[in-house]
N, C-alpha and C positions, 0 to 999 in steps of 0.2 A: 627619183627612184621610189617605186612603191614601198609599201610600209613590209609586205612580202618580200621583195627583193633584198631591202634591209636585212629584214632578219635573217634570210640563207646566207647575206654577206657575213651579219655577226658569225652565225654558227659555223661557216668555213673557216674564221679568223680564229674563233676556238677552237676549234680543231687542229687547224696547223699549230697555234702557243701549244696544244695539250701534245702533240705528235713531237713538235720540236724539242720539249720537257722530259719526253720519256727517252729521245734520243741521245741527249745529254745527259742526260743520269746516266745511262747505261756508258758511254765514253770515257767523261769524268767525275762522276759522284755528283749528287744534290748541293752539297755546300762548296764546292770550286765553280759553280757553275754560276752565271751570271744576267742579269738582264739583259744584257748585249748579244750575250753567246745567243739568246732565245730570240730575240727581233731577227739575227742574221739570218740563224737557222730558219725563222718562220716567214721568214722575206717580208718580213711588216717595218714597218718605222715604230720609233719608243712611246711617240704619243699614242697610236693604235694600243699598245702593248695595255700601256697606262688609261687607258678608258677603259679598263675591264678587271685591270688587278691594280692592287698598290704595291706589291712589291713579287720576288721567286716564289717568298713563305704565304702571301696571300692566292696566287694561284696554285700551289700544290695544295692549302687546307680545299681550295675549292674544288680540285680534284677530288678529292679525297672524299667531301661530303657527299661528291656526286655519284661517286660510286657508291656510299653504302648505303644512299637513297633510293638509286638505281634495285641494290641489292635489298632492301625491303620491301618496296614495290613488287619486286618479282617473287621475292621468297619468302618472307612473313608470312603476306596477304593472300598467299597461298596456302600456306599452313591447315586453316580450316577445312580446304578440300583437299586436302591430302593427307589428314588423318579421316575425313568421312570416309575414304575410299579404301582405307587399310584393313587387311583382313588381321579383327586380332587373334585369329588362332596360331598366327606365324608370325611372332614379335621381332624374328630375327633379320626378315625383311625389314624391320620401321626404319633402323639407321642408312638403311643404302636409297630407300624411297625419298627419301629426306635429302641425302648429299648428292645426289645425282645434279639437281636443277643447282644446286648451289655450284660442283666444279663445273658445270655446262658456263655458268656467267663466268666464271675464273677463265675461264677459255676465250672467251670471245671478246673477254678484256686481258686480255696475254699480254701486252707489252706494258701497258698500265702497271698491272700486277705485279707482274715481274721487278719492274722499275720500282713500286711503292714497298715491297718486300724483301729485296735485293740486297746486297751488301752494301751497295750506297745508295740506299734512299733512305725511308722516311720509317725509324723505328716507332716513334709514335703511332703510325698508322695499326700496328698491329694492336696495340690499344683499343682502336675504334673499330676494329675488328671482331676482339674479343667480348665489344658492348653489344655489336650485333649477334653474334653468339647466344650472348644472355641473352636478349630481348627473342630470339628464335626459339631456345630453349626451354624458358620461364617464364617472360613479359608476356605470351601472347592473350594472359586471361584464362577464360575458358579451358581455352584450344591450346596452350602452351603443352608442347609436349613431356614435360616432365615434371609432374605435383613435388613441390616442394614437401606436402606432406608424407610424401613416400621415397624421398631419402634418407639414405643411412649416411651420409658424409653430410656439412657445411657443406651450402651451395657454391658460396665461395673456391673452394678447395675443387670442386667438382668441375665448374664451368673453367677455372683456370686449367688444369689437368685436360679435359676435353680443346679449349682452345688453343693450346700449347701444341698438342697432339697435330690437330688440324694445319695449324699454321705450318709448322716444323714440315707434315707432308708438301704444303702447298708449297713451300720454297725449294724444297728438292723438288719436285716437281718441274717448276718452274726455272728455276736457276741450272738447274743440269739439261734443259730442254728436251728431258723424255719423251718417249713417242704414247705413252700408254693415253686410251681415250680418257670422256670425265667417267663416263660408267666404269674404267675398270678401276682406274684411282676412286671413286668410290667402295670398288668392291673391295679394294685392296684395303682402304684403313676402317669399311666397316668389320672385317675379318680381325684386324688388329682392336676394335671397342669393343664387337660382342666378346670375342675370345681372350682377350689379353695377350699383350703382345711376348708371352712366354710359348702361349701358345703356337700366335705364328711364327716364332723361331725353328717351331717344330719340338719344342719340349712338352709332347701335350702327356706326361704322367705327371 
């Protein structure tokens, strides 16, 4: 077999471990579930299973990195052309310019998501969630949308508050299977950070 042919076989082999993963989470939680349960589901044998991971916990962290790899790649290294592009005399577009491409990637990894942020997967993940947060928010340098030197709160206190916020949306979102697109969940919790969510209860005196 070519060295081509190989590598489509690898990446259909992870694909089905990573499909069969998310399948079973979602049936019976991440920690009832088993090496076994995931060879059956993925129609592979153990030793395939095990040339790629060493154990459940070693292929969900690999999920896991892969996704907010994925998600730097697309939305960091963006960052710089997406603040050159912003008009700043209308600051209250910046937060929906910004969330838009981030729920578009929540979308198009939906069962992933769902699975890693769900009632039974993986709470750590929101952790590594909320790093990339920071890193979008404050790490990018230059280009980091928001100067530490022009806050009034601990960044600390800010970036938690912010990614709480975010997360809290993405799993109602995701876990009650709403139909709304990414642009309008975007429009919807940038409505809740510029205005305050007292506002959007409709208490706006």
């Amino acid at each position: 077999m070519s060295d081509i042919g190989l590598d489509l076989r690898v990446i259909r082999t992870k694909e089905s471990i990573k499909n069969a993963l998310i399948e079973l989470i979602e049936e019976k939680g991440f920690e009832a579930l088993t090496v076994k349960d995931i060879t059956t589901r993925a129609k592979i044998n153990r030793g395939t299973f095990y040339s790629h991971y060493y154990d459940k916990y070693d292929l969900m962290v690999k999920c896991e990195e892969e996704v907010v790899k994925e998600m730097e790649n697309k939305i960091i290294k963006n960052i710089p052309k997406v603040i050159a592009g912003l008009d700043t005399n209308t600051p209250n577009t910046i937060p929906f310019t910004f969330l838009v491409p981030f729920f578009e990637f929540i979308n198009q990894n939906r069962g992933l998501m769902k699975a890693l942020l769900g009632p039974r997967g993986d709470l750590s993940f929101q952790t590594k969630l909320k790093v990339f947060m920071r890193k979008a928010l404050f790490d990018s340098n230059n280009n980091s949308i928001f100067k530490q030197a022009d806050l009034l709160v601990p960044p600390e206190y800010l970036i938690s508050y912010i990614a709480s916020a975010h997360i809290g949306v993405i799993q109602e979102w995701l876990n009650s299977d709403r139909a709304e697109s990414p642009q309008e969940i975007a429009r919807i919790i940038s409505t809740m950070t510029i205005n305050g969510p007292f506002f959007a209860a409709g208490l706006k005196k």
